[in-house]
C-alpha positions as a Markdown table, in Angstrom:
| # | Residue | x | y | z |
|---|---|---|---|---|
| 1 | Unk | 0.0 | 0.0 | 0.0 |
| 2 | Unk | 1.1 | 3.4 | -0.6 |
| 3 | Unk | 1.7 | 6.4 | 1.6 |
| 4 | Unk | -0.8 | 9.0 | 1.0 |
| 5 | Unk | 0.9 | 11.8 | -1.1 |
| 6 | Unk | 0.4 | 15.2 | 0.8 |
| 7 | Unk | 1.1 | 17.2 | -2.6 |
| 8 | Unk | -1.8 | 16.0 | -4.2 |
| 9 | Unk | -4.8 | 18.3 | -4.8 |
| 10 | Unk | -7.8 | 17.9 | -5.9 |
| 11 | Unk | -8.9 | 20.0 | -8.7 |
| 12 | Unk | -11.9 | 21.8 | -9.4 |
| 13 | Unk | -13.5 | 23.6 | -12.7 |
| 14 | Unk | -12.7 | 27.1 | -10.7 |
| 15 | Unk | -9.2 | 25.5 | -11.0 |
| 16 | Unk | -9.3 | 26.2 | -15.0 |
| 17 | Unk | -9.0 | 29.4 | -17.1 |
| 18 | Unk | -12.0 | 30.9 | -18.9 |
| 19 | Unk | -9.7 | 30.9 | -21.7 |
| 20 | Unk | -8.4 | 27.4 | -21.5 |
| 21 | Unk | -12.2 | 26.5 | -20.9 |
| 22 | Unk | -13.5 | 28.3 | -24.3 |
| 23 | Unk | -9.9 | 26.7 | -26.3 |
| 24 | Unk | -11.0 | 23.6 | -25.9 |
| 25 | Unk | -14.3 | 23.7 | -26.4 |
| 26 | Unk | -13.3 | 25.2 | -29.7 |
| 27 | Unk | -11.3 | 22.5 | -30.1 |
| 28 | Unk | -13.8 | 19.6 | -29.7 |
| 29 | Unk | -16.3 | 21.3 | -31.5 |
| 30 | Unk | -13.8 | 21.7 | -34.8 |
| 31 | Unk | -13.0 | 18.4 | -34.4 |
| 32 | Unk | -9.6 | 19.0 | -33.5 |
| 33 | Unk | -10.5 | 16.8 | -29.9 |
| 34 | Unk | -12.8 | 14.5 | -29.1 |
| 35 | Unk | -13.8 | 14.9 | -25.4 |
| 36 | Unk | -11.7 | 11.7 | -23.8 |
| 37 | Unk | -8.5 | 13.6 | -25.9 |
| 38 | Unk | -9.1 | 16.7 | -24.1 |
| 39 | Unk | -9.5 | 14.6 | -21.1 |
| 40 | Unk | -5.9 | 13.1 | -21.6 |
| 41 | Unk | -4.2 | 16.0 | -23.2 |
| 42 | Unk | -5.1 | 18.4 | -21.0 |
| 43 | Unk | -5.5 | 16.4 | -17.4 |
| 44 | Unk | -9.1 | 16.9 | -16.8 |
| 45 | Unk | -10.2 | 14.6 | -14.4 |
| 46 | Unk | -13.9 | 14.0 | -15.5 |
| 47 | Unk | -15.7 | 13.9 | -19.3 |
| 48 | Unk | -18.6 | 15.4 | -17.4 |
| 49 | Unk | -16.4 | 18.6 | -16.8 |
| 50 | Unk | -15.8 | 19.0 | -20.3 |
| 51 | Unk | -19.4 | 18.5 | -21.0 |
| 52 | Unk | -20.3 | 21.0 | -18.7 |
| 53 | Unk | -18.3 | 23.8 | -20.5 |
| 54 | Unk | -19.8 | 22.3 | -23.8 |
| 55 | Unk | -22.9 | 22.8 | -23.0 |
| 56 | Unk | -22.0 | 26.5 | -21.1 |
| 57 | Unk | -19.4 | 27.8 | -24.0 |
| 58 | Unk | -20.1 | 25.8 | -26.8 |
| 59 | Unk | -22.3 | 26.6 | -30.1 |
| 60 | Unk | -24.2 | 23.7 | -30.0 |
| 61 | Unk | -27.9 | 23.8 | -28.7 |
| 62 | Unk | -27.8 | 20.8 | -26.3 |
| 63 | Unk | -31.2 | 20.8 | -25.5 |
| 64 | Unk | -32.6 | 19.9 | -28.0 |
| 65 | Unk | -30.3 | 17.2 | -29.4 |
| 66 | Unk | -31.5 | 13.5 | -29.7 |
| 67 | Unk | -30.6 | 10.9 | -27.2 |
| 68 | Unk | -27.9 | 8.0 | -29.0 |
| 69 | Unk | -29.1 | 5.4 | -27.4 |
| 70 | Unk | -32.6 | 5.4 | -27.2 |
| 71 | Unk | -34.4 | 4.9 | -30.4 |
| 72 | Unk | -37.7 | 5.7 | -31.4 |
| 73 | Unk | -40.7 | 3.7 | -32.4 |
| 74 | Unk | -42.2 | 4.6 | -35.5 |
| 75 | Unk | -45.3 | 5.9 | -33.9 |
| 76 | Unk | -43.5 | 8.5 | -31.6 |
| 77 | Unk | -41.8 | 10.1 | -35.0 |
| 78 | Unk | -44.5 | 10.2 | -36.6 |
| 79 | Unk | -45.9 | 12.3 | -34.1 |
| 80 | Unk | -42.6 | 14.1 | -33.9 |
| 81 | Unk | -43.0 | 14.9 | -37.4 |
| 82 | Unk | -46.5 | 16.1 | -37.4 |
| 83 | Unk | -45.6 | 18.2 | -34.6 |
| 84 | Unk | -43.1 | 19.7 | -36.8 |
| 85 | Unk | -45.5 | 20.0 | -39.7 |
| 86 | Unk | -47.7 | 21.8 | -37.8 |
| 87 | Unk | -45.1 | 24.4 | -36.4 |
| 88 | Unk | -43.8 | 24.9 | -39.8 |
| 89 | Unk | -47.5 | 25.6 | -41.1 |
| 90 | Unk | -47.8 | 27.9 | -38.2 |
| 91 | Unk | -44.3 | 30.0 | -39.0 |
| 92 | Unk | -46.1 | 29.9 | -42.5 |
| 93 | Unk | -48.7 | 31.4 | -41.6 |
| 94 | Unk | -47.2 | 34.3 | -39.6 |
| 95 | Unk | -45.1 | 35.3 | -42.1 |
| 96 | Unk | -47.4 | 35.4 | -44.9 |
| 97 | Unk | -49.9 | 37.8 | -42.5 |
| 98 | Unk | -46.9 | 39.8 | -41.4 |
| 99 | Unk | -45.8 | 40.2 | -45.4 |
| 100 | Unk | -49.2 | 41.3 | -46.2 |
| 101 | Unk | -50.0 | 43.6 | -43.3 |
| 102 | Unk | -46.4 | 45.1 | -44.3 |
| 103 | Unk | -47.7 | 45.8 | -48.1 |
């Protein structure tokens, strides 16, 4: 067993830059990274760090991307898609009202 080593310390994501934060972000989302070679290159401790400052700094909108590894029945999209259909017919419709209000 080994001694406990006094030097460690434990780091936190108040540890990290705001600069080194947004760098790699920039580089995961270029492709440059993916986020276990951030993890590695840049001794992060957890993937759910790096995920935290994608989802804080990054471009992409999180919330509203699909799940990997649940799949969906053919019933539930088809409702997804009529959902969508219905939204779109909506925008439609605004616009067209708000081009001829505008003439």
């Amino acid at each position: 067993m080994k001694p406990f080593d006094s030097n460690y310390k434990k780091r936190t994501q108040k540890d990290y830059s705001l600069s080194l934060k947004l760098q790699i972000v920039q580089e995961i989302e270029q492709g440059l990274l993916t986020t276990t070679g951030a993890l590695n290159k840049y001794g992060i401790q957890a993937a759910s760090t790096v995920r935290t400052w994608l989802k804080k700094y990054g471009n992409f909108d999180y919330q509203y991307s699909i799940q990997q590894g649940m799949s969906k029945t053919p019933e539930q999209r088809i409702l997804e898609l009529e959902q969508q259909v219905k939204l779109l017919e909506k925008q439609k419709n605004r616009a067209e009202y708000l081009a001829d209000r505008a003439d």
